[in-house]
N, C-alpha and C positions, 0 to 999 in steps of 0.2 A: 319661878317664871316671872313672878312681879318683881323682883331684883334684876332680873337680865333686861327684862322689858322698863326696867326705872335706869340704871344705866347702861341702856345698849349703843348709845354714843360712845361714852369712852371707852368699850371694850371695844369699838371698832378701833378706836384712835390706838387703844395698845397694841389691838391683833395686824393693824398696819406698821407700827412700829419696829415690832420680832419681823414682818415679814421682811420689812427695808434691810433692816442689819442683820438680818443672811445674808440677802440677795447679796448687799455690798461686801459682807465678808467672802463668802463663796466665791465673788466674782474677783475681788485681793488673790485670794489663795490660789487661782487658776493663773494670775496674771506674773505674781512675784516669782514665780520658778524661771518662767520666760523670761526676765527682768533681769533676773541672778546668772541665765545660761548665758543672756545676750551680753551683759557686764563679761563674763569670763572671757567670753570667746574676743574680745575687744584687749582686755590686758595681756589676751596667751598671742593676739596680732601683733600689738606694743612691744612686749618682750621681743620675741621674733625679728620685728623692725631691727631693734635697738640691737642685736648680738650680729647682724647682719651689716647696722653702719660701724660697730665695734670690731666687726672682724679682724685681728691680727697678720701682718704680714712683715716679712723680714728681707731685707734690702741692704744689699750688697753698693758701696759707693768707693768708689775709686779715685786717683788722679788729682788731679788739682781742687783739693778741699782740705780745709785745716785737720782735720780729722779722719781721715778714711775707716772706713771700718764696716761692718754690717749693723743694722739699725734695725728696728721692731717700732713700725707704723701702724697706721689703718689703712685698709682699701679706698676711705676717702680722700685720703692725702694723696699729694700730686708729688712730683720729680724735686720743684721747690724748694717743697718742705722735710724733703730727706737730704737735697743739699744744707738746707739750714739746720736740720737734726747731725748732719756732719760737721759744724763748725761755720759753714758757709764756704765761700771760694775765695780763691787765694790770686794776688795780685796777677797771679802769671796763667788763672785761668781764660778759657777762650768758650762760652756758652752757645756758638751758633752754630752750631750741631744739632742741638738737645733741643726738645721740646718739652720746656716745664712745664707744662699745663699737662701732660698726660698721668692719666691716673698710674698710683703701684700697682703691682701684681706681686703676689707672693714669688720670692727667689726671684727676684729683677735684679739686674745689674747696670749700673749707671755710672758710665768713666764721664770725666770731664777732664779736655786734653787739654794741655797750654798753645798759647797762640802761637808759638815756634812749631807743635805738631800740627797747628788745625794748617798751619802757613803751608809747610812739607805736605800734609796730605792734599793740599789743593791742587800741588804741583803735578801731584801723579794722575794719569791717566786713565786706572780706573780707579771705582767707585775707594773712598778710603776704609780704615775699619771699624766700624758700626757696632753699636750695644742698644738695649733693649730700649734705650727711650732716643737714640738720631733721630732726627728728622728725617721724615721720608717722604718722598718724588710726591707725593699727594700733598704735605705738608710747606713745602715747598713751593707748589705750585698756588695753593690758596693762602699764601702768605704775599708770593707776588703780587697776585690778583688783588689782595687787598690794597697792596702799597700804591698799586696802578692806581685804582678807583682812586685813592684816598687825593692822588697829586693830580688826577683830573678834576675833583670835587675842589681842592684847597689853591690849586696849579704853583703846589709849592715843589722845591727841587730836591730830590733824595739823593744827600753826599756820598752815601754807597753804590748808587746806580747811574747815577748823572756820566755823559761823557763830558771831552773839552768844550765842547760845545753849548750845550745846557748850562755849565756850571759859570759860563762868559754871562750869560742873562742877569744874575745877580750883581746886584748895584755895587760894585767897588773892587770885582774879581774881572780881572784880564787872565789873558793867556799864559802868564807865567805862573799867579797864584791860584788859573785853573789847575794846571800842569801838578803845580806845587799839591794839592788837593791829592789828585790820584796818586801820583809818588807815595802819601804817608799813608792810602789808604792800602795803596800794594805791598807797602814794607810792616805795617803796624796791624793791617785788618781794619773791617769795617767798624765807624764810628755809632759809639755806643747811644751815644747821646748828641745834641747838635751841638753843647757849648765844646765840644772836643776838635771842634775846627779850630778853636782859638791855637792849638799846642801846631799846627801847620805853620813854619815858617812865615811871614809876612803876615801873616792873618791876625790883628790885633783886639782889643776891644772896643775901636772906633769903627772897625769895619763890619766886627761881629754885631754892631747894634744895628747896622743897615740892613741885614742881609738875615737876622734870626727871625724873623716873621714869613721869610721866603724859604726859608730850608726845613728837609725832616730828613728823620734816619728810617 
């Protein structure tokens, strides 16, 4: 009794001590299981993500592209990049059909016609023949829409849409090298880019510098 009562401070300080390091172990050992479960269930999410942006898909590409063939993509890739997994497109292709921005689908097929079919099919009366990634009447429509907005916002002149009218507005275009405008876009399709007015008859690079701040495609 005289030894407990000569150090019964420090046996308190030890009997606190074993108490702390339970309590902290005890309170570890309940905590790391949940730690371990929530860890797992995070890399079985991870994985899962990852086989689902890896997903495999095989893509049929047609037509005017150096390469045709069937291809093995991902469902994250677009139209694009199965034309460029084919070689890319060939001088005599005609893209305004197609909507490259659409995602694959497993077993999609994707022709890309030349500008002599896309020309012929415009000619016909109805709709022409369509594969898994045309453009459609919705695509179309909010493609307009944008081009509208874009020449009210900018009140530049679109060479694909402009009539003879419109295209007299730009600085150094009369009415025969309006004329001359539509004629090469009727015979050739619309222009890709705006330096492609230079290849219009009369239309040179003194007139293209006046007039490329005022035009879009």
């Amino acid at each position: 009794m005289k030894f407990i009562k000569k150090h019964k401070g420090k046996i308190f300080i030890i009997i606190f001590i074993i108490f702390t390091a339970y309590t902290v172990i005890d309170t570890y050992s309940l905590k790391e299981p949940k730690e371990e479960k929530k860890e797992v269930t995070i890399k079985k999410q991870a994985k899962e993500d990852k086989e689902t942006v890896s997903q495999k898909v095989l893509i049929d590409v047609k037509g005017e592209v150096n390469t045709p063939g069937v291809y093995e993509l991902t469902v994250d890739n677009t139209v694009i990049d199965a034309i460029k997994k084919a070689g890319g497109l060939t001088s005599q292709s005609d893209t305004s059909n197609i909507n490259l921005s659409k995602k694959l689908e497993d077993e999609m097929v994707i022709i890309v016609y030349s500008k002599e079919e896309i020309k012929e099919m415009n000619k016909e009366i109805e709709c022409p023949p369509c594969n898994d990634v045309c453009v459609t009447k919705e695509d179309e429509k909010a493609l307009l829409e944008e081009k509208e907005t874009e020449e009210k916002i900018t009140g530049k002149v679109n060479l694909n849409e402009a009539d003879i009218e419109a295209l007299q507005t730009l600085d150094g275009i009369g009415e025969v090298k309006a004329k001359a405008i539509i004629d090469y876009r009727d015979k050739n399709g619309p222009f890709k880019q705006i330096e492609d007015i230079k290849n219009v008859s009369g239309i040179g690079d003194s007139v293209y510098e006046k007039i490329k701040d005022n035009i879009t495609v």
